[in-house]
C-alpha positions as CSV (number, residue, x, y, z in Angstrom):
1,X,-5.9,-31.6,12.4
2,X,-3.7,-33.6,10.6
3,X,-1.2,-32.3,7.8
4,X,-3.3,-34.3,5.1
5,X,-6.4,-32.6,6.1
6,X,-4.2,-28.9,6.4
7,X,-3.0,-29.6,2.7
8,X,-6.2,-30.2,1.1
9,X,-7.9,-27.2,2.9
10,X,-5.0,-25.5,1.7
11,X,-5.8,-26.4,-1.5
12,X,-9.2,-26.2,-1.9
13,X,-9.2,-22.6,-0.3
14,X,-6.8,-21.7,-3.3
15,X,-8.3,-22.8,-6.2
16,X,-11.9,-21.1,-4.7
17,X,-10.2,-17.6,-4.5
18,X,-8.5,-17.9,-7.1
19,X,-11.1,-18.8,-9.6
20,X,-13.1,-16.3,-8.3
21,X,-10.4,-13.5,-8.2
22,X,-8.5,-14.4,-11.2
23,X,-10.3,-11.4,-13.8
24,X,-9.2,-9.1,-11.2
25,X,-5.8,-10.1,-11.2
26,X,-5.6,-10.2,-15.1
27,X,-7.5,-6.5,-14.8
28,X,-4.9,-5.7,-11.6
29,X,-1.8,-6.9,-14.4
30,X,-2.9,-4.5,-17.1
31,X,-3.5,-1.6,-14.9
32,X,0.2,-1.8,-13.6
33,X,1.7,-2.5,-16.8
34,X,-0.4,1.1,-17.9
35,X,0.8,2.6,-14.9
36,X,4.6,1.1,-15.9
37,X,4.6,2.4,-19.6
38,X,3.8,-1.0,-21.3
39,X,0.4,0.7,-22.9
40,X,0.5,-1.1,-26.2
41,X,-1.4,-4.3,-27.4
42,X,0.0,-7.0,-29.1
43,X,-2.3,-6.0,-32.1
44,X,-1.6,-2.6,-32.1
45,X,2.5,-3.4,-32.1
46,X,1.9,-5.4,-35.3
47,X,0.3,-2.7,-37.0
48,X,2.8,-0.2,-36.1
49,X,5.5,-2.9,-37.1
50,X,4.0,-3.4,-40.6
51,X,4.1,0.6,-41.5
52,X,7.6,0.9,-39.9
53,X,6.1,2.9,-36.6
54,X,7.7,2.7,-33.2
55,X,5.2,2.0,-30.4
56,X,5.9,5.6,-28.5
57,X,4.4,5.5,-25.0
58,X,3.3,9.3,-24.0
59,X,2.7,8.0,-20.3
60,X,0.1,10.7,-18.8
61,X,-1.0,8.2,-16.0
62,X,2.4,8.1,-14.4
63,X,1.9,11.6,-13.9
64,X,-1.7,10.9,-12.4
65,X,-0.3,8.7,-9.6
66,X,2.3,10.7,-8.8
67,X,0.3,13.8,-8.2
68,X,-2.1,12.4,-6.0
69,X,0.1,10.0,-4.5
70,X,2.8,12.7,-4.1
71,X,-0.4,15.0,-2.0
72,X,-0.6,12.0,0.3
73,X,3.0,11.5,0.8
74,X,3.4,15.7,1.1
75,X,0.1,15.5,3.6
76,X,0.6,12.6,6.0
77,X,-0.6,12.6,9.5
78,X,1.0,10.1,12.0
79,X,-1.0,8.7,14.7
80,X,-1.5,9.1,18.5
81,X,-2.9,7.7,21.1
82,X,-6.0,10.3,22.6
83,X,-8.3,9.1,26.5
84,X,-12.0,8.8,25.9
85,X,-13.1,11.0,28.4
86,X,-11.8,10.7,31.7
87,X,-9.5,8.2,31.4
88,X,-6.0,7.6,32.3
89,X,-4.4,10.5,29.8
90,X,-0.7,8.7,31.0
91,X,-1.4,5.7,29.9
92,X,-2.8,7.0,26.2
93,X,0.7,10.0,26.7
94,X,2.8,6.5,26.9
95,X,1.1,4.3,24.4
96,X,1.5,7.6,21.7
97,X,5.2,7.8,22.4
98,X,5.9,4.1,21.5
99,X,3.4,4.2,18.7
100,X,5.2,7.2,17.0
101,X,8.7,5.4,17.9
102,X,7.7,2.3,16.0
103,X,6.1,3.6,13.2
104,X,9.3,6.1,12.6
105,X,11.8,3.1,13.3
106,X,9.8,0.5,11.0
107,X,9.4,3.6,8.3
108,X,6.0,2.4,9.1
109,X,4.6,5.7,7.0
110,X,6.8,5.2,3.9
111,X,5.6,1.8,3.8
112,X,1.5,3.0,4.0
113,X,2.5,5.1,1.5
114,X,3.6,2.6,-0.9
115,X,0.8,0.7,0.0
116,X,-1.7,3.6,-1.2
117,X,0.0,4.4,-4.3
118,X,0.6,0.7,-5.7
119,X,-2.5,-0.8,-4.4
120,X,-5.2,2.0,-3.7
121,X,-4.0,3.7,-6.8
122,X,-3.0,1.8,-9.3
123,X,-3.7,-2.3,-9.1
124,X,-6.7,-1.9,-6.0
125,X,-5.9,-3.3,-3.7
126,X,-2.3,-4.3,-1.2
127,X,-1.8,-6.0,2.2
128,X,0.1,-4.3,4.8
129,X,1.4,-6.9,6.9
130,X,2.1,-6.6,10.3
131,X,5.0,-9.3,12.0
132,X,7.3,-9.2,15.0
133,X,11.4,-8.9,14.6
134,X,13.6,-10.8,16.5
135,X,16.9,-9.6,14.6
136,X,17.8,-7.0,16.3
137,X,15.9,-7.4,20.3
138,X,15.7,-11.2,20.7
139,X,13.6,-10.7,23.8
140,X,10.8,-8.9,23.1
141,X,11.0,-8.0,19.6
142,X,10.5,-5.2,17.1
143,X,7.4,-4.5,15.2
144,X,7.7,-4.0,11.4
145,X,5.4,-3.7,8.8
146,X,6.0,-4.6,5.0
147,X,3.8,-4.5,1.4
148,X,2.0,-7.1,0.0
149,X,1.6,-6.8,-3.7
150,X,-1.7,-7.5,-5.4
151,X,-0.4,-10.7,-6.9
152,X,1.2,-12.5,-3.3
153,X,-1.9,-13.1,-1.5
154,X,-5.7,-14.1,-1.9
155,X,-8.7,-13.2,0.3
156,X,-11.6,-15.4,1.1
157,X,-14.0,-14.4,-2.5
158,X,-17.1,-13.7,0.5
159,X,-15.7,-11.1,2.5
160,X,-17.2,-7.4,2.1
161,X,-15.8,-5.4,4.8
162,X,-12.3,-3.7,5.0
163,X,-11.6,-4.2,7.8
164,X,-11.8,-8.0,6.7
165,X,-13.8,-8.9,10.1
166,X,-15.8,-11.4,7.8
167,X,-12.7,-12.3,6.3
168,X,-12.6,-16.5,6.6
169,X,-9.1,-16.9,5.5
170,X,-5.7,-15.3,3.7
171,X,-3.4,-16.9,1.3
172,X,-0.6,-15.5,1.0
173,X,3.1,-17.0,-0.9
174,X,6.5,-15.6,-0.3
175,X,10.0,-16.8,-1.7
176,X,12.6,-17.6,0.9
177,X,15.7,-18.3,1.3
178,X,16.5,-21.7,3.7
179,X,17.6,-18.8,6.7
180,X,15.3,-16.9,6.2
181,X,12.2,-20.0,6.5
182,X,14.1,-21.2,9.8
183,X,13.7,-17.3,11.0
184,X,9.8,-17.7,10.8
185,X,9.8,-20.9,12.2
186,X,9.9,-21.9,15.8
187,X,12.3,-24.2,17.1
188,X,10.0,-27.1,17.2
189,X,9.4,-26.9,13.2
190,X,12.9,-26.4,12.1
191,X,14.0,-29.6,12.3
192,X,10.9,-30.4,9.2
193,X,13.2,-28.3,7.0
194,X,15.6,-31.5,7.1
195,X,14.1,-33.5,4.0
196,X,12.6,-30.3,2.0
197,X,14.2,-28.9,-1.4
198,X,13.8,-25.7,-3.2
199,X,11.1,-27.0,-6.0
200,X,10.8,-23.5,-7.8
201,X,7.5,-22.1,-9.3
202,X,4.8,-24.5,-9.1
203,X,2.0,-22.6,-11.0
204,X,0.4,-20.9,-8.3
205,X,-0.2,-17.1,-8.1
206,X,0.1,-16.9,-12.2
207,X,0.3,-13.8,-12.0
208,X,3.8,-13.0,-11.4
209,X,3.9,-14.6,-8.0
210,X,7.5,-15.7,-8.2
211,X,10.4,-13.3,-8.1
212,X,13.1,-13.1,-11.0
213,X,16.6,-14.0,-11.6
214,X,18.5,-16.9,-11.3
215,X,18.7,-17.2,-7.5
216,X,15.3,-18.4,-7.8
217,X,16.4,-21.8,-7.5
218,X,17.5,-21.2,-4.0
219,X,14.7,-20.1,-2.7
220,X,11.8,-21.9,-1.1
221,X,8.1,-21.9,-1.8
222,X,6.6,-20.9,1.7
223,X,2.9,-20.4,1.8
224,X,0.9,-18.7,4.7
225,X,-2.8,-20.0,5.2
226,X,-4.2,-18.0,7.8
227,X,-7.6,-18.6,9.2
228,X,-10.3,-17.5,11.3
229,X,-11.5,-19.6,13.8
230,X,-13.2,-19.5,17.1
231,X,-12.5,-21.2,20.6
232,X,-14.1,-21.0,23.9
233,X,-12.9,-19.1,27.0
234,X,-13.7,-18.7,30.5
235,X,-14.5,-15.4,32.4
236,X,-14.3,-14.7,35.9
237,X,-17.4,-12.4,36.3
238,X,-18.5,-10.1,39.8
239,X,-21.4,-9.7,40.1
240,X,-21.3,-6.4,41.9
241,X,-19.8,-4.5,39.4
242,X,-20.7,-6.3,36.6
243,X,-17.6,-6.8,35.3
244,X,-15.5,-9.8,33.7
245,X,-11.9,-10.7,33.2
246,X,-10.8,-13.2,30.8
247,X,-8.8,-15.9,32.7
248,X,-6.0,-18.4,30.7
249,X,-5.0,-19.8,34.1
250,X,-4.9,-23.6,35.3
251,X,-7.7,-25.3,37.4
252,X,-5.5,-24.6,40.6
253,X,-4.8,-20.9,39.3
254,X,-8.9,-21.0,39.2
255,X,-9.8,-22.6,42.5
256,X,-7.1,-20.7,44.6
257,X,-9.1,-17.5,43.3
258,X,-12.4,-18.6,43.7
259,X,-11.3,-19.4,47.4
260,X,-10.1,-16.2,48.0
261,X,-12.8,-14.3,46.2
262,X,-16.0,-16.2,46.9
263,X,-18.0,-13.7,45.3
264,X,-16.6,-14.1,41.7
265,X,-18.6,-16.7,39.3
266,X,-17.2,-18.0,36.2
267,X,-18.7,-18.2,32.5
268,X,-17.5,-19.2,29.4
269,X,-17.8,-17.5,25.6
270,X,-16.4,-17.8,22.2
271,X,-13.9,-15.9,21.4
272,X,-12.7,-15.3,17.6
273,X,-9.2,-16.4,16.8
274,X,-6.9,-16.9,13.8
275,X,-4.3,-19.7,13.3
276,X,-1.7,-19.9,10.9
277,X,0.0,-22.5,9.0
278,X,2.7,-22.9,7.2
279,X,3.4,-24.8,4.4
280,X,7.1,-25.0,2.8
281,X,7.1,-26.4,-0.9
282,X,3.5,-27.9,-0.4
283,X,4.2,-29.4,3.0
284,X,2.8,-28.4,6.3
285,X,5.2,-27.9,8.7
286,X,3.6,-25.9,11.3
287,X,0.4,-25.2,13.2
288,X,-0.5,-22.8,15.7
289,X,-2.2,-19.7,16.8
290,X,-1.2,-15.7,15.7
291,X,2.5,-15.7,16.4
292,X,2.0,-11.8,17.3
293,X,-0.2,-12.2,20.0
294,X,-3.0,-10.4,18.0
295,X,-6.0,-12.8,18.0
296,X,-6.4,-11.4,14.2
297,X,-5.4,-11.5,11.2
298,X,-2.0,-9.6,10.7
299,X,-3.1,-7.7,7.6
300,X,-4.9,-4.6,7.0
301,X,-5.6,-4.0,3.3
302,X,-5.0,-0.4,1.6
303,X,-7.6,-0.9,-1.3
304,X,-9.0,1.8,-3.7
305,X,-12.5,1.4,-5.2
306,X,-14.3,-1.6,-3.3
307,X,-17.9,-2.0,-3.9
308,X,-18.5,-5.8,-2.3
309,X,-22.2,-5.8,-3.8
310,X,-20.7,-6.3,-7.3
311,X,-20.7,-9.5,-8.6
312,X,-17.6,-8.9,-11.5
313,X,-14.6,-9.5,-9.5
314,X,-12.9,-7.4,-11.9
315,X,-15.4,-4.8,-11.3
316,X,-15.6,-5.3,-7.9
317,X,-11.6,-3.9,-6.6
318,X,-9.6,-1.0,-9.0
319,X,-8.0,1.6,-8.4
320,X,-7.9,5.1,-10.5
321,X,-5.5,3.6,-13.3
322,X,-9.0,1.4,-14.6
323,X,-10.7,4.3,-15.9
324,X,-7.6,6.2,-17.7
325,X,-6.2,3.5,-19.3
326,X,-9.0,3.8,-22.8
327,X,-7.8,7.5,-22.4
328,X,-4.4,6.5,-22.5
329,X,-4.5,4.2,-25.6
330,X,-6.3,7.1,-27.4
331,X,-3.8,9.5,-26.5
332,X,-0.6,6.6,-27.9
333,X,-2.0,6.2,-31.3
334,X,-3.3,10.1,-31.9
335,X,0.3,11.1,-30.8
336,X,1.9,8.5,-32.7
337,X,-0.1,9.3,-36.2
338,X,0.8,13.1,-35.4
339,X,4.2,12.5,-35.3
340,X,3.7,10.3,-38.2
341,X,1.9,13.1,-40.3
342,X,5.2,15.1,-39.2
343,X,7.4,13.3,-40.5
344,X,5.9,12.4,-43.8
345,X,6.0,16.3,-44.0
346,X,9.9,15.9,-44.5
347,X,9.4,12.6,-46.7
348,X,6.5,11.8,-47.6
349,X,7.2,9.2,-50.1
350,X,7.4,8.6,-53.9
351,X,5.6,7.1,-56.5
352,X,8.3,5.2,-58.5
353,X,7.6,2.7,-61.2
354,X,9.2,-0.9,-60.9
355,X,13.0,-0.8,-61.7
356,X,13.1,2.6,-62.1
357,X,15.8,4.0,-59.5
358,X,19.6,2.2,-59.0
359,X,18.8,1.6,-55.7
360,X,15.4,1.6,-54.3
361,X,16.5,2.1,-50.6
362,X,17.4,5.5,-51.5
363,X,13.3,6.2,-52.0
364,X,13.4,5.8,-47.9
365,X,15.8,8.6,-46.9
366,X,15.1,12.1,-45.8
367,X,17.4,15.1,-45.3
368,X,19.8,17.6,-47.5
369,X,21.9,16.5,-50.4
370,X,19.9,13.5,-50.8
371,X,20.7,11.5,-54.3
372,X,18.1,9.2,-56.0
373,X,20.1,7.5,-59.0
374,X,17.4,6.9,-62.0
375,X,18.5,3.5,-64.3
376,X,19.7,4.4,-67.7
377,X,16.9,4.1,-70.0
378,X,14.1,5.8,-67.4
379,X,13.4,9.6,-67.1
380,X,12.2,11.7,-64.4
381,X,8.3,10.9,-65.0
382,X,9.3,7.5,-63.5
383,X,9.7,8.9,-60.0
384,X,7.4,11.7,-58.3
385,X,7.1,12.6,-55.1
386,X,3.5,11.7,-53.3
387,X,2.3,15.1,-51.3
388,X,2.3,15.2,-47.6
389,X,-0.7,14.7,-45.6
390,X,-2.5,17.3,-43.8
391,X,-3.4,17.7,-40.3
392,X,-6.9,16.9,-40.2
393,X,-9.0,20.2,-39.1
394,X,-9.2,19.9,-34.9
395,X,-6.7,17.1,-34.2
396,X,-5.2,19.6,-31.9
397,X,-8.1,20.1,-29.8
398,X,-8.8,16.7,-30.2
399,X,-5.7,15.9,-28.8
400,X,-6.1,18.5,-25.6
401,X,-9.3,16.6,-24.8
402,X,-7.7,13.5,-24.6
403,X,-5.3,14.8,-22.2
404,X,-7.7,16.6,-20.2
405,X,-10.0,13.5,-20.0
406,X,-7.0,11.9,-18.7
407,X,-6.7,14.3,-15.7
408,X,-10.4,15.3,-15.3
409,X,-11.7,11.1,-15.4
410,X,-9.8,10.3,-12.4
411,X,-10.5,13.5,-10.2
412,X,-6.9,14.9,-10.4
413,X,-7.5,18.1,-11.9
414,X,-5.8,21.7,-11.9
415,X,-7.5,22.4,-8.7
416,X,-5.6,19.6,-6.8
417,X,-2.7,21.4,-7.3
418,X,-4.0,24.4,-6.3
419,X,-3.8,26.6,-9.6
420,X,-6.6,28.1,-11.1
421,X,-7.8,27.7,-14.6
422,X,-6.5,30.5,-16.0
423,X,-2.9,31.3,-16.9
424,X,-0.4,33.4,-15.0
425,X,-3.0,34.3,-12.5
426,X,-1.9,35.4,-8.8
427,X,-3.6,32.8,-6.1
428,X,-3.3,33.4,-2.2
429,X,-2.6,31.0,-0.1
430,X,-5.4,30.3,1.9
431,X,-7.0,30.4,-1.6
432,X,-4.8,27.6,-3.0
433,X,-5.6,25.6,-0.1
434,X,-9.5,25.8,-0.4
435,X,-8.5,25.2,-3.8
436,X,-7.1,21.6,-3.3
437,X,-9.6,21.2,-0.8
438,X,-12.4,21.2,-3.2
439,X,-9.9,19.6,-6.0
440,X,-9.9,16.5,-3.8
441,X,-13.2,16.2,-2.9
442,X,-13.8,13.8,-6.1
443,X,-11.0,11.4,-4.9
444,X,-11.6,11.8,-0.7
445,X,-13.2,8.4,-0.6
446,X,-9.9,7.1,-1.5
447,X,-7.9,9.3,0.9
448,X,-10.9,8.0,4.0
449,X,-10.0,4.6,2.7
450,X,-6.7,5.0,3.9
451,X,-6.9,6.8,6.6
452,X,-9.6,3.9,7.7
453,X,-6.1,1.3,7.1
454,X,-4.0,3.9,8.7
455,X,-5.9,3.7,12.1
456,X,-6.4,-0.1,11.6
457,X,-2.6,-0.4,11.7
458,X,-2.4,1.8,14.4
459,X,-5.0,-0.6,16.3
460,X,-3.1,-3.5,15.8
461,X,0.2,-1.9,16.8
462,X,-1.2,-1.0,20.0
463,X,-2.4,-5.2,20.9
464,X,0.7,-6.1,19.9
465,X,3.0,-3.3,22.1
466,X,0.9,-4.5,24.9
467,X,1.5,-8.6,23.6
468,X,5.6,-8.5,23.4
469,X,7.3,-5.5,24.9
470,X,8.2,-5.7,28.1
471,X,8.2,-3.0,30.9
472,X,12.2,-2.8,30.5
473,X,11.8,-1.7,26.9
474,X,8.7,0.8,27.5
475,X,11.2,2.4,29.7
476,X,14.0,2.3,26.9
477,X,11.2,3.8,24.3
478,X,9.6,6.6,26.6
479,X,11.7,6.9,29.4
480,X,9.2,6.0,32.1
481,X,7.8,2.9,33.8
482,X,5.0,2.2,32.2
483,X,1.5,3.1,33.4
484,X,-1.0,0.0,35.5
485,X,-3.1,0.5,32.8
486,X,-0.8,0.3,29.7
487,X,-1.1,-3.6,29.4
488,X,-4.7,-3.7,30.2
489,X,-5.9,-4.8,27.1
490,X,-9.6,-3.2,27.4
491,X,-7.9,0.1,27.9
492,X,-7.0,0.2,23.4
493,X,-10.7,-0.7,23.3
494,X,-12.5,1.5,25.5
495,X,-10.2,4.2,27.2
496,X,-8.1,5.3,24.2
497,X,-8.3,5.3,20.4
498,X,-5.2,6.0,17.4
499,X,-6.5,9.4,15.9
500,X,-4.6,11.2,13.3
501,X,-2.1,13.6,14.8
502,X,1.2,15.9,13.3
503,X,3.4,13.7,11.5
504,X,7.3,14.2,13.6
505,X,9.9,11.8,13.8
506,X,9.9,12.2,17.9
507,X,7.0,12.6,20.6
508,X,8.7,15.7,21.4
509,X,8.3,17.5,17.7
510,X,4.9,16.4,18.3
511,X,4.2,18.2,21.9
512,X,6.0,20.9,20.4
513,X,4.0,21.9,17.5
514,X,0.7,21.2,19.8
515,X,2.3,23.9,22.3
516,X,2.8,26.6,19.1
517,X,-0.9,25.9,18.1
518,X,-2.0,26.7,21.7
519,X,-0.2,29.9,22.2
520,X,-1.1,30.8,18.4
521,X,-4.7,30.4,19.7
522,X,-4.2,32.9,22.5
523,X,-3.3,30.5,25.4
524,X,-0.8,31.8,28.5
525,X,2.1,29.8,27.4
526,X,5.7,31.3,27.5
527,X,8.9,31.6,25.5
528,X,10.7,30.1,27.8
529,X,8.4,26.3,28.0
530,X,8.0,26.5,24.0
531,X,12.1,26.4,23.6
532,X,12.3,24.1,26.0
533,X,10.0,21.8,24.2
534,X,11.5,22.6,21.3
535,X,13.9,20.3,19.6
536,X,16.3,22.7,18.9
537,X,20.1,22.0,19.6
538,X,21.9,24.4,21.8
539,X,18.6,25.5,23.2
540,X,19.9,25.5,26.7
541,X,22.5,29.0,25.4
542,X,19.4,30.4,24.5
543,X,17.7,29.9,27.4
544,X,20.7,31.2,29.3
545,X,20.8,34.6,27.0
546,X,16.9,35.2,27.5
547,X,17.4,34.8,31.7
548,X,20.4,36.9,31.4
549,X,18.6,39.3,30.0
550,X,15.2,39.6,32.0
């Protein structure tokens, strides 16, 4: 394809998702300027201007996102690899270990959970992107995975799985500086770099697409258009077992095989792909397949409330923060005309005829010893004080509705915290914990939504430990040579699956809370094999004291 052709696809796929996506993004704006404190609309600020009112921000949806984001942060599971029957339990032992390693060395969880509270939460929807490192292991690389906001990338308007399986393509723009564009290049498109110039914002992604600051004219526009294609494969099939291999050999490769296994047929089939391209201030300058080795796209999405049948895209993607922000706008201006009616209490205001006092300024104060000088030739009639406003009978508990509507709309009431209704009252344990069981049953469709990412990431971790690390770094990871099986790339498809496990920073914390649960449950396990699985320090003095005295 030629870099005309790849600019005006490039094109035309970004003006069709963005004029289809662009009332979610001005919806996705509002709800994290809510979430952010900015709750007040330009109308509203003029009205409080013109009766001398600050715009006071009483944020209760803050405290919303924290409280269930802070249960998922206080609740995570990590992930593990478990065999499918009776397969090789080794190979899925080896596969956990580096899994757990990468995702504690990339801070893989702190960044899900960023991803769950900004996008699942509060704007709908973020990317978590996926992309090798060669900083730090220029041979085989180091996974890491970062957040993409709502407002740096754009899916294909048709797709309605989250997985994003029907998924055609993904926009996404970043800001670079000139290293960092030759760090995501290969050798091979470097050298386009030559005649390019940082151009600065161009229009695109209005809605806040570009970074601040005045280092922004350093930086270059570099935008990712990944799509899905397909491309046709051959398979070496035997017949006797039924089975087929994908082969990516040459012709010779084939025919020495065939010759030495006459048996074997071959077929062809279509295989799903992605390729990306890269374009750097609006011009391509490279083409080619997943870097990662993934045969996918390098994203998994963290999103909130999707419901793909919807044809509103504002309506279609939001997170909790849509359905407290009316709430919160009620709760602003009933707090600020309480505080108002509170203050008018002190001063309240006169009723002054024209030229009456010496300086009309004074009419404004409040507090002791305050003087109000009357001109010469007026009297006291001139200037009266006007009488305070009363509260209105039930603002109060009009007041504690609105705050409990803001709690009770989203899901995130009392019970999520474990506290009963009533005040002061003792609550077991176990109780509390049935407690935020059933408090989170309103909101669990959000927390399956991210488990469903969670073990999407995991998936994709696994293809791409088998597509870049070497044997010599498996061994550097876990210890071991790795398993026959551990590069097999049917064996994270069929023989093991990533499955929620204890979050630990080490495969050892993680056999060793297993081994506690076990003998917990009854199982013939001794002291001696749970300290030495445990990560304690100085365990072997221990050891040594409990042999000395048996």
């Amino acid at each position: 394809m030629s870099e005309k052709d790849t600019a005006k696809d490039f094109e035309e796929a970004y003006r069709e998702a963005l004029d289809h996506w662009s009332p979610y993004l001005a919806e996705a704006a509002q709800d994290l300027a809510q979430a952010l404190g900015d709750q007040w609309s330009p109308a509203d600020r003029a009205y409080l201007d013109s009766e001398r009112r600050a715009a006071l921000v009483f944020n209760k949806i803050h405290r919303v996102l924290k409280l269930v984001g802070g249960f998922q942060r206080k609740n995570r599971l990590s992930l593990r690899v478990d065999p499918v029957e009776d397969s090789d339990a080794a190979t899925a032992s080896q596969l956990s270990a580096v899994l757990l390693w990468q995702l504690s060395y990339s801070g893989g969880d702190n960044v899900l959970s960023d991803a769950f509270e900004n996008g699942a939460l509060t704007t709908g929807a973020n990317l978590v992107h996926l992309y090798m490192d060669y900083a730090e292991d220029p041979v085989f690389g180091d996974i890491k995975l970062a957040r993409v906001p709502y407002n740096r990338f754009l899916l294909d308007p048709s797709f309605t799985r989250r997985n994003l399986e029907d998924c055609s393509y993904v926009l996404r723009r970043e800001f670079r500086d000139e290293n960092a564009v030759r760090a995501i290049l290969p050798a091979s498109a470097r050298k386009r770099l030559a005649g390019i110039r940082p151009g600065g914002p161009d229009g695109k992604y209005p809605q806040g697409g570009a970074p601040y600051g005045s280092g922004l004219r350093r930086l270059f526009r570099v935008d990712e258009f990944w799509r899905r294609g397909s491309s046709e494969i051959r398979l070496l099939l035997d017949p006797k077992t039924g089975q087929a291999s994908r082969f990516s050999g040459t012709d010779e490769d084939l025919a020495e095989i065939l010759a030495a296994f006459p048996d074997l047929s071959i077929a062809t089939a279509v295989c799903r792909d992605v390729t990306l391209d890269i374009l750097v201030e609006g011009e391509p300058v490279y083409q080619g397949p997943e870097p990662s080795g993934l045969t996918d796209f390098p994203f998994v999405p963290v999103m909130g409330f999707f419901t793909p049948e919807c044809p509103a895209p504002r309506y279609r993607l939001q997170g909790i923060v849509r359905c407290m922000r009316d709430p919160q706008a009620e709760v602003n201006r009933r707090r600020s005309k309480m505080i108002d009616i509170l203050d008018s209490q002190l001063s309240s205001g006169w009723l002054a005829a024209e030229n009456s006092v010496v300086n009309p300024d004074s009419l404004y104060g409040a507090g002791q010893g305050k003087v109000i000088w009357l001109r010469a030739n007026r009297s006291a009639a001139d200037v009266s004080r006007l009488p305070p406003p009363q509260f209105p009978q039930g603002l109060f508990e009009a007041m504690e509705l609105l705050d409990r509507d803001i709690m009770e709309i989203p899901g995130a009431n009392s019970e999520l915290l474990g506290m009963p209704d009533a005040s002061g009252a003792q609550v077991a344990g176990i109780l509390s914990k049935l407690r935020q069981a059933s408090g989170l049953t309103i909101l669990q469709d959000l927390f399956d939504n991210y488990r469903l990412a969670q073990k999407l990431v995991g998936q994709k971790m696994i293809r791409m430990i088998q597509e870049n690390y070497g044997p010599e770094k498996i061994r550097r990871i876990t210890g071991g040579t790795p398993s026959p099986e551990f590069y097999s790339k049917d064996f994270g498809k069929y023989d093991a699956v990533p499955v929620e496990g204890v979050l630990s920073d080490t495969e050892r914390q993680v056999r060793f809370a297993q081994l506690v649960e076990l003998k917990r449950m009854g199982a013939p396990i001794s002291w001696e094999a749970l300290i030495e699985a445990s990560p304690l320090e100085n365990k072997d003095r221990l050891l040594a004291g409990m042999s000395a005295k048996a």
